[in-house]
Steps between C-alpha positions, in 0.01 A plus 500: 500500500365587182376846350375767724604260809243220393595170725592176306241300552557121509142290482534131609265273367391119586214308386228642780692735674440335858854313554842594284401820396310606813811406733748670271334829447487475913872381473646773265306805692643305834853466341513863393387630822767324686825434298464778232284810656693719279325370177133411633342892432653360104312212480160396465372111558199390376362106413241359345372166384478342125188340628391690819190582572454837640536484952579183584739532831832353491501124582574381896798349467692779292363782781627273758852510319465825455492589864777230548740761299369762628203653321187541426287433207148438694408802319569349130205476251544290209500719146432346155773640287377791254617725223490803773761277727682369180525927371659573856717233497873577427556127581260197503679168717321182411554169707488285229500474133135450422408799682790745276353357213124597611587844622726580120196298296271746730705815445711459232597875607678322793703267303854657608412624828399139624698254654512137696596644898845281429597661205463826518797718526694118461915510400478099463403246252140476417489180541541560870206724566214290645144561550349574860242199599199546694542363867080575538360141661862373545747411706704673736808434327350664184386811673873503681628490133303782322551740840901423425488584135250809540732655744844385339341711147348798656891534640628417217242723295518806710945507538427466080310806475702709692832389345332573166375814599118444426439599854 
């Protein structure tokens, strides 16, 4: 926690906010409510979308996992990334590339505060980190794939944060 008990907020951020980043802001809440309730009052999730347009529910298939794991995101409105979100933020996670690269030419503020999900908090070779594809009108397989990776990094985010002491 930060000065005068501020949370650290972590904002995840896809293209519209309606698959990666609306199952992983569902994910982390879900993750700190069950395997690490002596951090959630520290932290704050939010998401938001590179390209969303404002209230757009999250799509089918991603609720469906959702409940599949456990949780609910029926409630989820899509939210166009903006300089309000961006000031909050004391981390941005990207999926991919493209999108880190809109959010820093965006908010140039946010150049050292963003990050690809995969490589934030990373001890390995860069050359390891990939980016986070969007499962949205794909196969099963694909959607299988991102659920294992977004729930392998919040893990692996969240036991970071508390071994460094941000949280």
């Amino acid at each position: 926690m930060g000065l005068f008990g501020k949370k650290f907020t972590i904002l995840v951020v896809c293209r519209a906010n309606k698959t990666r980043s609306a199952y992983l802001h569902g994910y982390m809440e879900h993750y700190l409510r069950e395997r690490m309730p002596y951090i959630r009052n520290k932290v704050r999730i939010l998401s938001a979308g590179v390209q969303a347009r404002e209230g757009g529910g999250p799509t089918q298939v991603v609720r469906h996992a959702a409940r599949l794991h456990g949780f609910s995101i029926r409630n989820h409105r899509s939210t166009p990334l903006s300089a309000r979100l961006v000031r909050k933020a004391d981390v941005i996670l990207v999926m991919e590339q493209w999108q880190k690269d809109a959010v820093i030419e965006r908010f140039p503020q946010a150049k050292e505060k963003t990050f690809r999900l995969t490589e934030y908090l990373w001890n390995g070779d860069e050359r390891d980190i990939p980016d986070i594809p969007d499962p949205t009108d794909r196969s099963a397989e694909d959607y299988e794939e991102f659920i294992a990776v977004a729930h392998a990094e919040t893990d692996r985010i969240f036991r970071e944060l508390v071994a460094r002491g941000l949280v």
